[in-house]
VMD Tcl script that draws the C-alpha trace (Angstrom):
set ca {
  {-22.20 -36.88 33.86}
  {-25.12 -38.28 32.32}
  {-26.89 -36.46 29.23}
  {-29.72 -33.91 29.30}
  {-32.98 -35.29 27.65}
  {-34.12 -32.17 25.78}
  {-36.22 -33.78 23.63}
  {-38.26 -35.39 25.80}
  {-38.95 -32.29 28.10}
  {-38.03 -29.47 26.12}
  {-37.69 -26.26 27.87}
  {-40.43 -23.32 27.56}
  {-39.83 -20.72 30.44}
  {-36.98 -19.56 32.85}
  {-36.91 -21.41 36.28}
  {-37.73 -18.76 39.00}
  {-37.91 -20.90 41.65}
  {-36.06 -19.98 45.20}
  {-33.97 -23.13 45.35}
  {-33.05 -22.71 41.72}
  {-32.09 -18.78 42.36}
  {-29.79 -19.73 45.93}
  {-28.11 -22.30 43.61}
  {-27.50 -19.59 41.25}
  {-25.39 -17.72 43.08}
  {-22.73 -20.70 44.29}
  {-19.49 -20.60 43.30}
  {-17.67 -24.38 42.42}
  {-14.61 -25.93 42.82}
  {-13.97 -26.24 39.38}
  {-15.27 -22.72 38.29}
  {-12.88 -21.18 41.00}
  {-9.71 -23.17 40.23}
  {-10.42 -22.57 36.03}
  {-10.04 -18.92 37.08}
  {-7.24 -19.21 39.23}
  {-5.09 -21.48 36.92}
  {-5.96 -19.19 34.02}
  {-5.48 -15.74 35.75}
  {-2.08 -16.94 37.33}
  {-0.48 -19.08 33.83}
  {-1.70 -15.78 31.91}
  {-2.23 -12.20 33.91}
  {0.16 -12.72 36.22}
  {3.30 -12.76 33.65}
  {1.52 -10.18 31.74}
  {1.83 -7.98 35.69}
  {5.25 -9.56 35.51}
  {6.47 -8.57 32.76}
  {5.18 -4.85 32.61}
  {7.39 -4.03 35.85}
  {10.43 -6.56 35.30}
  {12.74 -4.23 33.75}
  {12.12 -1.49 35.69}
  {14.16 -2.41 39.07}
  {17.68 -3.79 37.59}
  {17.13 -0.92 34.60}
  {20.70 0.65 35.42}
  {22.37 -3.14 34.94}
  {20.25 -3.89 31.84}
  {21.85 -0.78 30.30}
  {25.27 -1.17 31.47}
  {24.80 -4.47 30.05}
  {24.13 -2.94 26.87}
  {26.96 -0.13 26.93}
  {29.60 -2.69 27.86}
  {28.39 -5.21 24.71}
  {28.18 -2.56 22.89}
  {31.66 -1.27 24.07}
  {33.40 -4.79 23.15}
  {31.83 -4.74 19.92}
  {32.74 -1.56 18.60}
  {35.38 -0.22 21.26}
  {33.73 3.01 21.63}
  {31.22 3.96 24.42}
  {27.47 4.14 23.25}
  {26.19 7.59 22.87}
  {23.46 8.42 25.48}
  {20.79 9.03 22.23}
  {21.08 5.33 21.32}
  {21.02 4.14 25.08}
  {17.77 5.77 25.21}
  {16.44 4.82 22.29}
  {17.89 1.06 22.82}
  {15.95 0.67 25.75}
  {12.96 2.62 25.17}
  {12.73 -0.80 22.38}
  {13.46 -2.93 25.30}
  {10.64 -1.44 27.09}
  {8.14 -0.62 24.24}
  {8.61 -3.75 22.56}
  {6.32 -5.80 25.33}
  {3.13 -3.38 24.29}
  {3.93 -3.96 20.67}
  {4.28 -7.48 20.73}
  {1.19 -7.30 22.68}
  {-0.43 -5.55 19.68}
  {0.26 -8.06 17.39}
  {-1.09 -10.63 19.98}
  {-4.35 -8.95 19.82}
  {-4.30 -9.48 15.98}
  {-4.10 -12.87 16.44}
  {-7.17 -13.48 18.83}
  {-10.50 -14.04 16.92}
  {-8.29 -16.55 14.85}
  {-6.94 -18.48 17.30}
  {-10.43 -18.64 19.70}
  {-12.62 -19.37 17.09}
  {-10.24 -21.72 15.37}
  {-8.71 -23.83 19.48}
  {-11.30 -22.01 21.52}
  {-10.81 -20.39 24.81}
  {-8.52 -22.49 26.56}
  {-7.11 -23.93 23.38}
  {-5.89 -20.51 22.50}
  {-4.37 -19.99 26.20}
  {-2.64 -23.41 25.85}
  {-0.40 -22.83 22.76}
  {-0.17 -19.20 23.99}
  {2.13 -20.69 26.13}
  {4.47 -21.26 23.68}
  {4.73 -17.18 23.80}
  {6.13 -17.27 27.40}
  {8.41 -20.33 27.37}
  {10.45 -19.30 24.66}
  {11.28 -16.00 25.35}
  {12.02 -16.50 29.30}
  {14.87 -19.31 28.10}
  {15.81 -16.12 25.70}
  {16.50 -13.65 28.47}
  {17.69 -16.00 31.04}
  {20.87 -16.54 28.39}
  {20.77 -13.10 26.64}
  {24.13 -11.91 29.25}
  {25.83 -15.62 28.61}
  {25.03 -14.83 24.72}
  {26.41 -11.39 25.30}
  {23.45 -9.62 23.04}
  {20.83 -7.20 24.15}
  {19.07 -7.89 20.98}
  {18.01 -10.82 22.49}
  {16.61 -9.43 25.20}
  {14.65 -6.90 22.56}
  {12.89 -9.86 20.63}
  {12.07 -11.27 23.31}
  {10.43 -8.70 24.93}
  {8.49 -8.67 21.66}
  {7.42 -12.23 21.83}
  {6.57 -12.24 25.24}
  {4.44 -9.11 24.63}
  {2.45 -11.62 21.99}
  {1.56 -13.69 24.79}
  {0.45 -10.93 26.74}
  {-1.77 -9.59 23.85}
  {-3.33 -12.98 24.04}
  {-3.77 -13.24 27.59}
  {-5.01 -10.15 28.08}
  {-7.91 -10.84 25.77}
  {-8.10 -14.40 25.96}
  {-8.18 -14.78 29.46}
  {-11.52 -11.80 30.64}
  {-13.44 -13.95 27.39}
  {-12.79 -17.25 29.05}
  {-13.76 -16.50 32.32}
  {-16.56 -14.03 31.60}
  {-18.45 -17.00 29.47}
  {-17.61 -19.53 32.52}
  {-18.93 -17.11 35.10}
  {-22.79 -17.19 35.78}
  {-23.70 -13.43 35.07}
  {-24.12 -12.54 38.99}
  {-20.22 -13.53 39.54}
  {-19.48 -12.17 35.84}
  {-18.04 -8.90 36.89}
  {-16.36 -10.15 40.08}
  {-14.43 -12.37 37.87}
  {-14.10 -10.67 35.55}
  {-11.81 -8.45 37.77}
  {-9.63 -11.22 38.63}
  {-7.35 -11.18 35.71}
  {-6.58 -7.48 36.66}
  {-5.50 -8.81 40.45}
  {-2.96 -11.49 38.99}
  {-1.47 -8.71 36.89}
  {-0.95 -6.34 40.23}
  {0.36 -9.58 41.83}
  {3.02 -9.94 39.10}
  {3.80 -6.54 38.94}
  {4.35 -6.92 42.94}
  {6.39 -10.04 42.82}
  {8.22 -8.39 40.17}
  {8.59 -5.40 42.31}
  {9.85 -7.25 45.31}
  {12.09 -9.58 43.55}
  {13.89 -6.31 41.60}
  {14.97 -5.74 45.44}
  {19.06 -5.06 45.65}
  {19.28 -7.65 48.09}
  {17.19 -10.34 45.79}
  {17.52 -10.32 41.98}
  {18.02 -6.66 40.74}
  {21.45 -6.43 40.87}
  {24.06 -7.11 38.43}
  {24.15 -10.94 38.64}
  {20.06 -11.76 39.54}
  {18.64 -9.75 36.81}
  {18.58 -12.11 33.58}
  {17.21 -14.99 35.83}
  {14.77 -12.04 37.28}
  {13.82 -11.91 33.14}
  {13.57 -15.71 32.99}
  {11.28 -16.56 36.09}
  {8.43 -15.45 33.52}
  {8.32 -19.10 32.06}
  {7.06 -20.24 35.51}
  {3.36 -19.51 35.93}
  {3.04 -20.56 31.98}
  {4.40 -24.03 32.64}
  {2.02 -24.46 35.52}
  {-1.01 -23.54 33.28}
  {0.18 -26.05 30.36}
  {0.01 -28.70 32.93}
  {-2.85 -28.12 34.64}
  {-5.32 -25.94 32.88}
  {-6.19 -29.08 30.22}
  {-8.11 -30.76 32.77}
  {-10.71 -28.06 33.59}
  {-13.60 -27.07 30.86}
  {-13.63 -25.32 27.56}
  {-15.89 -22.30 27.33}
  {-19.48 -23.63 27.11}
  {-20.52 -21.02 25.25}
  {-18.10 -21.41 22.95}
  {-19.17 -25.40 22.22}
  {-22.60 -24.63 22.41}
  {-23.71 -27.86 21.20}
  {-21.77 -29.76 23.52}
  {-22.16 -27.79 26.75}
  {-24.66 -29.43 28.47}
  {-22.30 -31.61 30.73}
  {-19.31 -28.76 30.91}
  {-22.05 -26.38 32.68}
  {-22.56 -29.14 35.47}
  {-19.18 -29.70 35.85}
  {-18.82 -25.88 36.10}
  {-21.92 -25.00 38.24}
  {-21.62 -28.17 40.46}
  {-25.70 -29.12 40.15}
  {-27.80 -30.61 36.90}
  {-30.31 -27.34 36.77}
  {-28.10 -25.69 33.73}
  {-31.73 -25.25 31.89}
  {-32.01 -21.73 32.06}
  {-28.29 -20.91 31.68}
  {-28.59 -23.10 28.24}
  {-32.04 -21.50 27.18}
  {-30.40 -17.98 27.47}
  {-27.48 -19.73 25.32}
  {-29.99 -21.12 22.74}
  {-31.74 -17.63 22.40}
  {-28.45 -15.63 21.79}
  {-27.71 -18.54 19.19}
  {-30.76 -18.25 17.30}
  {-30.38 -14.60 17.34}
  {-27.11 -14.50 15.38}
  {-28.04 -16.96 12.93}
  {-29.06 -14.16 11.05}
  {-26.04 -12.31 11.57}
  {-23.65 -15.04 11.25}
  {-20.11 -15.47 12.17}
  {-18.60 -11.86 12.12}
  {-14.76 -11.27 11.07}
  {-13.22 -7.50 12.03}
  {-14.20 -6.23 9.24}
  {-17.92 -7.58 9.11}
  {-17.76 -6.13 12.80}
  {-16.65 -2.44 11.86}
  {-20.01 -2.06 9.50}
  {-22.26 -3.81 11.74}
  {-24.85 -0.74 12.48}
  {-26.05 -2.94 15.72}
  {-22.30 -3.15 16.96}
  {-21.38 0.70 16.08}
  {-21.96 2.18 19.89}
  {-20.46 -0.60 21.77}
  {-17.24 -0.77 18.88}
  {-16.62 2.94 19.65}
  {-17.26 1.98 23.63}
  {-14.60 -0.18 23.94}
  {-11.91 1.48 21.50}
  {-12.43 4.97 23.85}
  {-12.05 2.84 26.90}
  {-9.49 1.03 26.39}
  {-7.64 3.87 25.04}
  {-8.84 6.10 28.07}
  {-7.56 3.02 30.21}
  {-3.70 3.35 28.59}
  {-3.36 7.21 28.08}
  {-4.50 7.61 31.66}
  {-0.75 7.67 32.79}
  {-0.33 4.13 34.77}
  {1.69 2.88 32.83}
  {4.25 5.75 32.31}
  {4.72 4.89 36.09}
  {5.03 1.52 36.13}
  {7.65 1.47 33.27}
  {9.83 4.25 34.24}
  {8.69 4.31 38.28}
  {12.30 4.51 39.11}
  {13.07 7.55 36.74}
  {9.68 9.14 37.87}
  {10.57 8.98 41.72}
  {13.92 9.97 41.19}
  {12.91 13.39 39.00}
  {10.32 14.04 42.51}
  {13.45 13.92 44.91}
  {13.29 10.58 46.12}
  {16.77 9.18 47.10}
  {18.06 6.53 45.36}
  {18.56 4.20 47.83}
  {14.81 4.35 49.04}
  {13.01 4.07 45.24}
  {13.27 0.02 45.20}
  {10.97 0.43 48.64}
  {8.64 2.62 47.38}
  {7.98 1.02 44.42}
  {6.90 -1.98 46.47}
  {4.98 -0.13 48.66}
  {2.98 1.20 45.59}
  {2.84 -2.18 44.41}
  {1.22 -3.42 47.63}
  {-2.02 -0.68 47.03}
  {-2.43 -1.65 43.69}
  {-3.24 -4.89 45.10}
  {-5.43 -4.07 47.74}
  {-7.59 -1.40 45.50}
  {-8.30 -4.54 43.09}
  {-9.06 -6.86 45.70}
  {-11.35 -4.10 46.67}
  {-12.70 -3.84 43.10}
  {-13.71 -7.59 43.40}
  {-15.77 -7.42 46.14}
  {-17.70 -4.02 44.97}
  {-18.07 -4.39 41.01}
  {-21.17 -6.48 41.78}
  {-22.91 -4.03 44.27}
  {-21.61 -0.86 43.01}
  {-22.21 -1.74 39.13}
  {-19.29 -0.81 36.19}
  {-20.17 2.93 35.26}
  {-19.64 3.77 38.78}
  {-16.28 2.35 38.86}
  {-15.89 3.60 35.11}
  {-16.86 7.10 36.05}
  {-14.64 7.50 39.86}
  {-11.86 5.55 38.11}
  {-11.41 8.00 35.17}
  {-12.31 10.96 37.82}
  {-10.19 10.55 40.44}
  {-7.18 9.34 38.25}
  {-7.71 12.63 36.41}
  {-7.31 14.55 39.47}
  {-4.45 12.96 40.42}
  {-2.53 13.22 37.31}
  {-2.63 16.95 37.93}
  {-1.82 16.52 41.75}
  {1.57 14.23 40.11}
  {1.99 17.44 38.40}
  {2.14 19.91 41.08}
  {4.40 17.32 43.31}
  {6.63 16.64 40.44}
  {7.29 20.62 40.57}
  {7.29 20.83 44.27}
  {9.45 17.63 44.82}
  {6.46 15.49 46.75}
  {6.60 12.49 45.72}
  {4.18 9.86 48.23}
  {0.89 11.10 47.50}
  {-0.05 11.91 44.17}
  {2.08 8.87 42.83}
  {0.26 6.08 44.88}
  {-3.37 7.89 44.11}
  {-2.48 7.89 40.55}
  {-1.53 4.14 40.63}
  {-4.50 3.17 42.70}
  {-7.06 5.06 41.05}
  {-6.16 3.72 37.97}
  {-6.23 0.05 39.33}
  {-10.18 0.97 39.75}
  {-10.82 1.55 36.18}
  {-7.94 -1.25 34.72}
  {-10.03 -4.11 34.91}
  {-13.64 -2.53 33.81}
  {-13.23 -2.50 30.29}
  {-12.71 -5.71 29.31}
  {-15.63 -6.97 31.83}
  {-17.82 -4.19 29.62}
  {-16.42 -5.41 26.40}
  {-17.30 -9.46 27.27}
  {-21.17 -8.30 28.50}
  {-21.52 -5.65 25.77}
  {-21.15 -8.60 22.48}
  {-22.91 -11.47 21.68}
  {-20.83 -14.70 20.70}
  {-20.50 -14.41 17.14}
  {-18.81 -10.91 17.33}
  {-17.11 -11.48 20.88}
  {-13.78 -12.23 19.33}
  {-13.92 -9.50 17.01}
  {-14.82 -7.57 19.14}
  {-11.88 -7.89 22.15}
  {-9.40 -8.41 19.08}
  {-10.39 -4.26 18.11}
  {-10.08 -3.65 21.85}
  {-7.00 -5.17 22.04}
  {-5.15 -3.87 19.37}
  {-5.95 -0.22 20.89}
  {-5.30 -0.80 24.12}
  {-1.81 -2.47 22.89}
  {-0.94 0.35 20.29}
  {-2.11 3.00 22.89}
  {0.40 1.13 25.78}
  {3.43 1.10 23.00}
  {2.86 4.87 22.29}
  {3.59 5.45 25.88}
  {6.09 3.07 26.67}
  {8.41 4.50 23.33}
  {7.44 7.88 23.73}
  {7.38 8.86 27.71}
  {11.04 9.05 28.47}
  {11.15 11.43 25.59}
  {8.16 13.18 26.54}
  {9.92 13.88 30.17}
  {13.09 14.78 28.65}
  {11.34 17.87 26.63}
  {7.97 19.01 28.76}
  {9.11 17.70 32.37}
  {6.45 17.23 35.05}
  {3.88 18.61 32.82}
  {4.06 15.78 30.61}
  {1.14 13.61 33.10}
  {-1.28 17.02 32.34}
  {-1.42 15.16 28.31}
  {-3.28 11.96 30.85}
  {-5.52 14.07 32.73}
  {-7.23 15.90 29.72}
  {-7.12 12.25 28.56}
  {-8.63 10.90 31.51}
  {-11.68 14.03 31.18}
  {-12.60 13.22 27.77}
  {-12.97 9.64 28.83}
  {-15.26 10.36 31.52}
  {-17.56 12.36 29.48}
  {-17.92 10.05 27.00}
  {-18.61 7.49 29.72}
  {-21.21 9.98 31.15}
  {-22.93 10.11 28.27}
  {-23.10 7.06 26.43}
  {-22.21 3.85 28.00}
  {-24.86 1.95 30.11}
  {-24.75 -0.21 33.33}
  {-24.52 -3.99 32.53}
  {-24.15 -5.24 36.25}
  {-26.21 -8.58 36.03}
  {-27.14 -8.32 32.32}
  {-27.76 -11.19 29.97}
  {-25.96 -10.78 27.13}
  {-28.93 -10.12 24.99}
  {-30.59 -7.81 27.35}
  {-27.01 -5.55 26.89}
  {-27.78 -5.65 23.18}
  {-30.97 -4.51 23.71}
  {-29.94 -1.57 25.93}
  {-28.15 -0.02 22.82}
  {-30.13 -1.15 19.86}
  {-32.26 2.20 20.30}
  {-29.16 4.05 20.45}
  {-27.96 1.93 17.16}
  {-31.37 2.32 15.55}
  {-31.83 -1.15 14.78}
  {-34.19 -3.86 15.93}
  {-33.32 -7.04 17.82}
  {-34.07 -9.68 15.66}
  {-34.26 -13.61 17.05}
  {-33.99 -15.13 13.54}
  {-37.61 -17.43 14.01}
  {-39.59 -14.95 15.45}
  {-39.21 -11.46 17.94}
  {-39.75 -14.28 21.17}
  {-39.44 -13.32 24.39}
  {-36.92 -14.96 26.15}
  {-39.45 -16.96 28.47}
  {-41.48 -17.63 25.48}
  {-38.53 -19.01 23.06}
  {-38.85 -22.66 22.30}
  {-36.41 -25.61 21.19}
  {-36.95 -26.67 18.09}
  {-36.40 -30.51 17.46}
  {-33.15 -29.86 15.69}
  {-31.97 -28.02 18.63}
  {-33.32 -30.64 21.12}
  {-31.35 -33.29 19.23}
  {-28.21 -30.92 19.68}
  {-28.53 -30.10 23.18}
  {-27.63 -33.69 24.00}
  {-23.77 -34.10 24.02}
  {-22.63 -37.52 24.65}
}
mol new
graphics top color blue
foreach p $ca { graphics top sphere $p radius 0.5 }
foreach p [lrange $ca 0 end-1] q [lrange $ca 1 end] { graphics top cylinder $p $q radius 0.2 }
display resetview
């Protein structure tokens, strides 16, 4: 590709023309496979891995009871069975936590795709773990690695929505942005399926069930290296990745809105957590995201898709049918998102924000009442797929609502709540069940209420928002002015200066 000759014709105004506006809207080759290979290395093992040890749960534990049985040549009292594997289960979301601490390191220091390449090391390494974790006859293998594989999904799950959303021209921002969330209902279906009796969750398919993890990553370390970094992330050196990624050489107003959001953090510089958390300009879209993504993992979705076998079983389901419906729950989770794709763009995120959090409200209390009156169908799949309509949202809000400098700050805050919040519930539902019943999913729908209100009230609509135009939308509410370090210049009145010219030339 050849070079773009700023400083011969340097750029003074947005291109409005029709041609340039159809071209706009295209989706490439390149842009569409980036997303696929980095929604199916990453989201889908994170899907995967939520719902893996759900299906061949009654193995994993007799697994554990007879190790623990040839050990110590006593049975294993039901307390520590239930605590053991409440670890095995909890240990994913906490692992997770800690890979959300590691984010704004790792990003700023190998960038996007750099960080989702060596995040592959998380994956690898722990599926080899639990494919040999009967062989080794330890279930504390299978514990750690839940842990470390939980790291990778931390990562992903923040790495991947950051990568994509600054790949994504803003009209397709939001669409993919949603399609990490569909790989993760994919793997959580393929995980589903393959827990079948008659497939891999049985007594002799389950620890390569645990071990088909390391797939999708190995496919992503191969191929993902030969697709583009972020180009908002190079900045200086993104004037030939945004042709590759657009498929035409009019990137001048995608790079002008770049150059703009640059020289408006200049000022602000490059912003660690804790720079972040006193930002006055940040303060309404830091407590956004933390009561989202909190709201997102108290809602009760993932009580179900942990312990969906103990669940149906409590509402009267017979044993023998729980594998199917499980799938079959599965199967609208992954329909609603596909839905979600197609409709974030023309129905805009507060709307999905607001019925998400509504409706999955309502139907935690509808779980409630079926839970008492042994109905199981209904409430149970409404739960799952209203929740699949508010699971992605957050972290397509949390890319549009921060500027560069504080992005990875900014999803590393999100993602340590949503991780901490996930762990809460994945160590403390079964005991939760054991001591309030059915009324435990009433704790999600006041949950889910609060959420909504504070949705109501504060957060804004950022369908087809420039980053800086988001910023804008809550400085009032921050009560600070957006400054654009050389002057207050419209964005069709900012111009290069010859420093930047010289930059904007990459090879």
């Amino acid at each position: 590709a050849g070079s773009l000759k700023r400083a011969e014709n340097p750029i003074t105004s947005l291109k409005t023309s029709k041609d340039t506006q159809r071209i706009y809207f295209r989706l490439t080759v390149v842009l569409v496979l980036a997303t696929l290979i980095a929604a199916f290395g990453s989201s889908f093992q994170y899907g995967y891995n939520v719902s893996v040890v759900n299906s061949p749960s009654q193995f994993m534990q007799q697994f554990y009871n007879t190790t623990y049985m040839e050990r110590y040549h006593s049975p294993m009292e039901e307390n520590v069975l239930t605590l053991l594997w409440s670890l095995s289960v909890s240990m994913f979301p906490l692992g997770g936590f800690f890979g959300s601490l590691m984010v704004a390191p790792l990003v700023n220091k190998f960038g996007r795709k750099g960080t989702l390449l060596f995040n592959n090391i998380f994956s690898i390494v722990p599926a080899i773990m639990m494919g040999v974790s009967e062989i080794a006859k330890s279930y504390e293998i299978i514990i750690v690695a839940r842990f470390i594989v939980g790291i990778c999904a931390g990562l992903s799950s923040n790495v991947v929505p950051m990568y994509l959303g600054e790949i994504a021209p803003k009209n397709l921002r939001g669409a993919l942005g949603i399609v990490p969330q569909l790989f993760i209902t994919v793997g959580i279906l393929c995980a589903q399926v393959l827990g079948i009796r008659n497939i891999l969750g049985n007594s002799t398919g389950w620890t390569l069930m645990l071990g088909l993890t390391g797939i999708p990553a190995a496919i992503q370390l191969l191929l993902l290296p030969f697709f583009p970094e972020s180009p908002r992330y190079m900045l200086i050196q993104n004037g030939d990745e945004k042709k590759r990624l657009r498929g035409w050489d009019d990137v001048d107003s995608e790079l002008l809105e770049m150059r703009q959001e640059d020289q408006s953090e200049k000022v602000e510089g490059h912003l660690s957590v804790f720079s972040l958390l006193s930002q006055r300009s940040l303060r309404w879209q830091l407590i956004s995201i933390v009561v989202m993504n909190m709201g997102q993992q108290l809602s009760g979705v993932n009580a179900i898709y942990y312990y969906a076998d103990s669940i149906y079983g409590s509402a009267g389901v017979r044993e023998s049918d729980i594998q199917y419906v499980t799938v079959g729950t599965g199967a609208v989770n992954v329909f609603m998102t596909i839905t979600a794709v197609f409709i974030v763009e023309a129905s805009g995120r507060r709307l999905l924000l607001l019925c998400g959090f509504g409706i999955c409200c309502g139907a935690c209390v509808l779980l409630t009442v079926a839970l008492n009156l042994q109905v199981w169908y209904r409430p149970v799949s409404t739960t799952n797929a209203c929740n699949l309509s508010l699971c992605p949202i957050p972290y397509v809000v949390a890319t549009e609502m921060f500027r560069q400098t504080a992005r990875p700050a900014a999803f590393m805050v999100a993602g340590s709540v949503h991780w901490l919040s996930n762990f809460i519930v994945g160590l403390v539902f079964p005991f939760l069940e054991r001591g309030l019943g059915p009324y435990s999913f009433i704790i999600f729908a006041v949950i889910c209420l609060v959420t909504l209100i504070y949705i109501w009230l504060v957060v804004p609509e950022t369908k087809k928002k420039t980053f800086l135009e988001v910023f804008q939308m809550f400085a009032k509410r921050n009560k600070v002015e957006l400054n654009l370090g050389d002057g207050d210049l419209p964005l069709k009145e900012l111009k290069e200066s010859p420093q930047d010219a010289q930059k904007a030339t990459p090879f």
